[in-house]
N, C-alpha and C positions, 0 to 999 in steps of 0.2 A: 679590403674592399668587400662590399656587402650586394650584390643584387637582387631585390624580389621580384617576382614573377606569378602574378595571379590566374588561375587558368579553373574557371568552372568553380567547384567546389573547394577547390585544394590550395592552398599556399607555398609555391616554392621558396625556400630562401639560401640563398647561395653565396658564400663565401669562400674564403683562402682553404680553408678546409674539410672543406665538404659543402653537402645538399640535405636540407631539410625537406620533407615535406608534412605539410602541418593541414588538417582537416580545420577549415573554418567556417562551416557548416555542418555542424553533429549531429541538427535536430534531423530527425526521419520520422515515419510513420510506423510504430510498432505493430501498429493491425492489420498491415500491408499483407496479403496471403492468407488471412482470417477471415470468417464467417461469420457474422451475429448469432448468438443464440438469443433468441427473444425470451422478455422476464415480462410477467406481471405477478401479480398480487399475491399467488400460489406459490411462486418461487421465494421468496420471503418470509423466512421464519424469524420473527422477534426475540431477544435476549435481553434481560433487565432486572436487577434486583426483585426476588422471589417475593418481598412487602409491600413494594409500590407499582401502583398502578402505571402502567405506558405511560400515559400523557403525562405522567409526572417528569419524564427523564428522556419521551420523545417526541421529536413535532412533523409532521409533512405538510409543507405551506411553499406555493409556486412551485412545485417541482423540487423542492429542495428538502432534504433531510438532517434533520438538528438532531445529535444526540447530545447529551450529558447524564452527568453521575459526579457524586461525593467519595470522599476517598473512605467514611464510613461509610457506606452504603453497604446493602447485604451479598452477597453472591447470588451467581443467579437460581441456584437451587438450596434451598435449605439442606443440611449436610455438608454445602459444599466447601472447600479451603481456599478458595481461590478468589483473588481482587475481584470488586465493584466491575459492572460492565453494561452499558447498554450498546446493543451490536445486531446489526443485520445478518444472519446466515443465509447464503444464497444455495439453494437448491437448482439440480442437482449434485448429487456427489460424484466426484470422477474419479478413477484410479489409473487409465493409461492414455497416450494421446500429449497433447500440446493443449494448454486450455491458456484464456487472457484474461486478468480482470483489469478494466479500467472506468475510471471516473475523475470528478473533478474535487477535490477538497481542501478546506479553511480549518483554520484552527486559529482562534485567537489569543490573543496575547496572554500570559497567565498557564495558559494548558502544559504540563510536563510531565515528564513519567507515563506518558498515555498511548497505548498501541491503536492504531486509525486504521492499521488495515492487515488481512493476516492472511495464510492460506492453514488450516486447519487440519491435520492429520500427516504422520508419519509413520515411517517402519522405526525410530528412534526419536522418544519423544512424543511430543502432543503438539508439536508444529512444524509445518514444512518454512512458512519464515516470519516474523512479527516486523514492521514499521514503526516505530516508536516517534515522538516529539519529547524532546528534552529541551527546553531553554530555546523551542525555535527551530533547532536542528532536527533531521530526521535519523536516526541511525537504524542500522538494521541488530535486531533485537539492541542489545546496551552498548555495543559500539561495533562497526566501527561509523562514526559520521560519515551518511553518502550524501546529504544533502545540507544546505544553510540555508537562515532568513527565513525561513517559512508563515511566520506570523503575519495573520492580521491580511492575506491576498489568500485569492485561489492558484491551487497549480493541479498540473495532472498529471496522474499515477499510475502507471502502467505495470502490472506485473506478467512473467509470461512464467507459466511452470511446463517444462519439458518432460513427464513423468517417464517419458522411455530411454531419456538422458540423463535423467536423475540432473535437471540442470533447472536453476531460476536468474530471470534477468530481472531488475527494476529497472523502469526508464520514469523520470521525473520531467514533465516540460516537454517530451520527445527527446530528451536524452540520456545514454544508458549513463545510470549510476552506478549497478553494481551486479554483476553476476558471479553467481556460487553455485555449490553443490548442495542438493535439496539432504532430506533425511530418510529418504527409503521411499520406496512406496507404502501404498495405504488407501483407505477411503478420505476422500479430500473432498474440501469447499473451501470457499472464500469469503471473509467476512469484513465487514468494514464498520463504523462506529467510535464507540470510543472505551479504551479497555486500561483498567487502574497495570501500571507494572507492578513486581512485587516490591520494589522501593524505591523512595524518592521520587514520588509523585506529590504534585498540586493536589491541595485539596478542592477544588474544582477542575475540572475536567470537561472540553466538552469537542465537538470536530460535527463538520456541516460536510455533507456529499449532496451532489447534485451529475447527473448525466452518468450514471454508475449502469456498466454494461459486460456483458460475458462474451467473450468469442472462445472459439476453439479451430481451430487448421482440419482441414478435412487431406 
């Protein structure tokens, strides 16, 4: 015999051998106890193959930000060894505290191999976490898959870096996908865009943000 019992947010389900209870309602607000840091145009530093001009790889139209990039494309600094990239770095840099980034992003059909959102700088390393698109899915850096289906719709991407917990949480849609243990402290930013992995990527690339915001917890 099976009885369920719904009460608020939660699912009881009750049978011969025990009580379940099940959360059927995940979504929350991740900025809940957060403060706006307000961004304009000075917060925004541009990244993009060292030969081509901006508007060749970026666009701002409605409110909405189009990157793209070739999987030839140059680095962004001549010298440099590192994949193709056009990317937003958001200013300022943090090193302690709870800091938030969120917005709203697209990726269309095609895009793979392609980091869309990162937090920049560690004690180990040169990243506290990368989001990738691979075939649609999100994983955090090359795996493991926190997310599916991401093609071709908008979803929203919440990251929260804990720097005095050395902790990060991703929430996708308002719900958490994946929390880990960051890579040290450091001087840190958040960057969003679209960035070549070092392999098996599409040879185009591109990812759209729109409503791209910083909080921090005071």
């Amino acid at each position: 015999m099976m009885k369920i019992l719904y009460c608020s947010m939660f699912l009881f389900v009750i049978t011969l051998t025990g009580c379940f209870l099940i959360n059927i309602d995940a979504h929350i607000d991740p900025t809940s106890g957060f403060v706006e840091v307000m961004l304009n145009e000075t917060n925004f530093e541009y990244q993009k193959p060292y030969d081509t001009p901006l508007d060749q790889r970026y666009s701002y139209q409605n409110k909405n930000h189009r990157f793209w990039v070739y999987a030839d494309d140059k680095p962004h600094h001549l010298g440099s060894n590192t994949q193709p990239r056009t990317e937003i770095r958001i200013l300022p840099d943090y090193s302690s505290g709870i800091w938030q980034f969120e917005g709203l992003a697209f990726v269309p059909n095609g895009t793979s191999g392609a980091t869309i959102v990162q937090i920049h700088g560690a004690a180990h390393g040169n990243t506290t976490i990368l989001l990738r698109i691979y075939n649609g899915d999100m994983r955090y850096y090359s795996t493991p898959v926190i997310d599916t289906d991401l093609y071709d719709k908008w979803f929203k991407v919440n990251l929260i870096h804990n720097v005095d917990e050395g902790k990060v949480t991703v929430y996708i849609d308002n719900q958490e996908r994946l929390k880990t243990h960051d890579q040290g402290p450091g001087m840190l930013h958040f960057k969003f865009g679209v960035y070549g992995a070092p392999t098996n990527i599409s040879y185009y690339m591109e990812s759209r943000w729109k409503a791209v915001k910083i909080y921090k917890k005071c």
